[in-house]
C-alpha positions in Angstrom: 28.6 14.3 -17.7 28.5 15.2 -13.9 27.0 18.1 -14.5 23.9 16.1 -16.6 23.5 13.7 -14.1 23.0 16.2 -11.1 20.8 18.5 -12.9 18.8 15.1 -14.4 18.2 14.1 -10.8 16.9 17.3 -9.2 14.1 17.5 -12.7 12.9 13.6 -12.2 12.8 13.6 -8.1 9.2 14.4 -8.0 8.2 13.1 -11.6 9.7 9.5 -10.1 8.9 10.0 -6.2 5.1 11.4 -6.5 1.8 9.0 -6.8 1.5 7.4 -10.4 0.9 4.9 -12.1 3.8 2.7 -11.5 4.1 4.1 -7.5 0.7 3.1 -6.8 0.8 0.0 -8.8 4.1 -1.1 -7.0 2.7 -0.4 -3.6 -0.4 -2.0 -3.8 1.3 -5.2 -4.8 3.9 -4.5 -1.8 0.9 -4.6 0.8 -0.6 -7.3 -0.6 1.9 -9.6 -1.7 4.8 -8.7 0.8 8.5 -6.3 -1.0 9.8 -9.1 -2.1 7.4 -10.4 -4.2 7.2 -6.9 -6.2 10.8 -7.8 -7.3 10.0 -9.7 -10.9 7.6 -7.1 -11.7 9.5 -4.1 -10.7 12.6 -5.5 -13.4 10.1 -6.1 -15.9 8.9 -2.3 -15.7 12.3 -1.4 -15.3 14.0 -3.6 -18.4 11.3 -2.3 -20.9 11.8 1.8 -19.3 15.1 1.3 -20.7 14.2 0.1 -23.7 11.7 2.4 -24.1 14.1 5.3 -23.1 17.2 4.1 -25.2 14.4 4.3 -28.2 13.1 8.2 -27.7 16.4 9.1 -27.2 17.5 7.9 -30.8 14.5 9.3 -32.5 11.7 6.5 -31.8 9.1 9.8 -30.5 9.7 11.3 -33.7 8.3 8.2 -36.0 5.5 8.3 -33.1 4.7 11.7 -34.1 3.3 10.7 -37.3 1.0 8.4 -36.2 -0.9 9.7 -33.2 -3.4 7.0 -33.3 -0.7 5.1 -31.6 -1.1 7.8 -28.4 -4.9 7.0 -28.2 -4.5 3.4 -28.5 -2.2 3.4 -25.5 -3.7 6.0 -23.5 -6.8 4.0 -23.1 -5.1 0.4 -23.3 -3.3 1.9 -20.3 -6.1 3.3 -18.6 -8.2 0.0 -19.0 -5.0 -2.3 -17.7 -4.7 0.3 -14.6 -8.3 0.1 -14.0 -8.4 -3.6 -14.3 -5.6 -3.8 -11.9 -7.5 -1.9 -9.1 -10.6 -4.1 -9.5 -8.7 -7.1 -8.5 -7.3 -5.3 -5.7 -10.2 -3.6 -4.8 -12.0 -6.9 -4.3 -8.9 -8.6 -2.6 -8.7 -9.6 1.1 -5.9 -10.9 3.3 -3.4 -12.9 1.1 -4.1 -16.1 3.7 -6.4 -18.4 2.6 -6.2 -17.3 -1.1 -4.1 -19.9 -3.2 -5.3 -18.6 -6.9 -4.2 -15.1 -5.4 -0.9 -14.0 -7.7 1.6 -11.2 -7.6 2.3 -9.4 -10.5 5.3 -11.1 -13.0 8.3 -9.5 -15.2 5.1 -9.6 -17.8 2.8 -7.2 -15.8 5.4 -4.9 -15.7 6.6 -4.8 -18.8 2.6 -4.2 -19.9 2.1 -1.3 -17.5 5.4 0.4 -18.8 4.4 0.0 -22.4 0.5 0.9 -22.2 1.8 4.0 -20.3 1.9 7.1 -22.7 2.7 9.7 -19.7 5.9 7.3 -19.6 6.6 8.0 -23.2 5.7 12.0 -22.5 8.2 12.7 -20.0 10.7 11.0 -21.1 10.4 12.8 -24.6 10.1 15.8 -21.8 13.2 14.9 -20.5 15.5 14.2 -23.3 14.5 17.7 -24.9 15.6 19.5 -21.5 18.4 17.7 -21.5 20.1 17.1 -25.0 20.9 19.9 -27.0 22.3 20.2 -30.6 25.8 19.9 -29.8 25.2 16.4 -28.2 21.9 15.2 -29.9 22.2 11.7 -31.4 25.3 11.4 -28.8 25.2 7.4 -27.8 27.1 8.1 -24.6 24.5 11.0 -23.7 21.5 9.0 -24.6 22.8 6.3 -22.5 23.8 8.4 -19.7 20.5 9.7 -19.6 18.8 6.5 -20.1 20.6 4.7 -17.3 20.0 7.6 -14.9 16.1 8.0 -15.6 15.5 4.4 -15.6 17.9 3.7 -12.2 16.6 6.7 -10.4 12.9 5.1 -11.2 13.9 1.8 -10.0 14.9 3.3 -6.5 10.9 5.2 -6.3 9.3 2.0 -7.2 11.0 -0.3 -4.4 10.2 2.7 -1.9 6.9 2.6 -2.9 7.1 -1.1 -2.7 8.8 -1.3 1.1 5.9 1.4 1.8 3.0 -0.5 0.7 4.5 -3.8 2.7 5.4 -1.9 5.9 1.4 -0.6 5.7 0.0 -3.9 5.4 1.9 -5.1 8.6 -0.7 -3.5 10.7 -3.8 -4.6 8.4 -3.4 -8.9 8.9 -6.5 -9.4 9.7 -8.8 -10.1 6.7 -11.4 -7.1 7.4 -8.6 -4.9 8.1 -7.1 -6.2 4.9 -9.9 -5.3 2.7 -10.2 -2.2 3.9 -6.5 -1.7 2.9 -6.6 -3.0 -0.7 -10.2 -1.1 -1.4 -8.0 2.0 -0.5 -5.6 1.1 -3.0 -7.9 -0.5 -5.6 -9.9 3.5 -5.2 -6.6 4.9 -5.6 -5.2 2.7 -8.9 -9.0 3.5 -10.2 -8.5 7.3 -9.9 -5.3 7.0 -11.9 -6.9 5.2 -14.2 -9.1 8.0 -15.2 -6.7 10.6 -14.9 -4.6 8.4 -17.4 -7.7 8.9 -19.3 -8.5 12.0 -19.5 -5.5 13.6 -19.3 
């Protein structure tokens, strides 16, 4: 199990720690909203990527196969609630002075998980790297696995998280602010349409 763990870590480090999706998502929310309010949404993301795990690992990616449909439908669901996300930041300014401004809920990250089909892909990646016939259908492998990809992405997301609020402590002024969430509303837009054509 050791020996799984270790080698599960050194193949997710960059999957988890690189720009995507859920980094960028996590610390745009972080510099606008402050760490802490990133917190509700990061275990709503993180409750359904267990799920989600615990359910390819048992055979869920297999029923998926024969519908691909299901693929399209979230690949551009996904790509649409990514874009729409960096349209509201894009357009945001500093947090004072904006009451109907919101950070994002358990809900919102439970959406971006599940209208995420490069989440589905890896971890399908990642459980045929790392269980073989001997231990296929294993529930204490799946659920090693499981915990391990979904903990180790809980750690990237809150760096990305303390990132994106340590940034914004040098952007308080409301021009300065802008400027700072249309970088990250361009940058959640250009994910967007790589999560679409890709």
């Amino acid at each position: 199990m050791l020996q799984i763990t270790l080698a599960l870590f050194i193949f997710l480090f960059p999957l988890a720690y690189s720009p995507g999706p859920g980094n960028m998502f996590f610390a745009a929310n972080g510099a606008r909203f402050g760490f802490r309010s990133t917190i509700p949404s990061n275990v709503g993301y993180h409750v359904a990527t267990w799920g989600v795990t615990a359910a390819i690992g048992f055979g869920f990616i297999a029923a998926l196969d024969r519908f691909p449909q299901i693929f399209v439908f979230l690949k551009t669901a996904g790509a649409l609630y990514v874009l729409w996300l960096s349209w509201q930041t894009f357009r945001a300014g500093a947090l004072e002075g904006h009451e109907d401004a919101k950070p994002a809920t358990f809900i919102d990250g439970v959406v971006l998980l599940m209208l995420n089909p490069k989440a589905y892909v890896i971890i399908a990646l990642m459980f045929s790297q790392f269980l073989d016939q001997s231990n296929e259908g294993s529930f204490a492998v799946v659920m090693l696995i499981t915990t391990v990809f979904t903990l180790n992405n809980l750690i990237a997301f809150t760096i990305w998280a303390l990132i994106g609020d340590q940034i914004a402590r040098y952007f308080r002024t409301n021009e300065s602010a802008r400027k700072l969430n249309m970088g990250f509303g361009m940058i959640l837009a250009a994910v967007a349409v790589w999560m679409f054509i890709s």
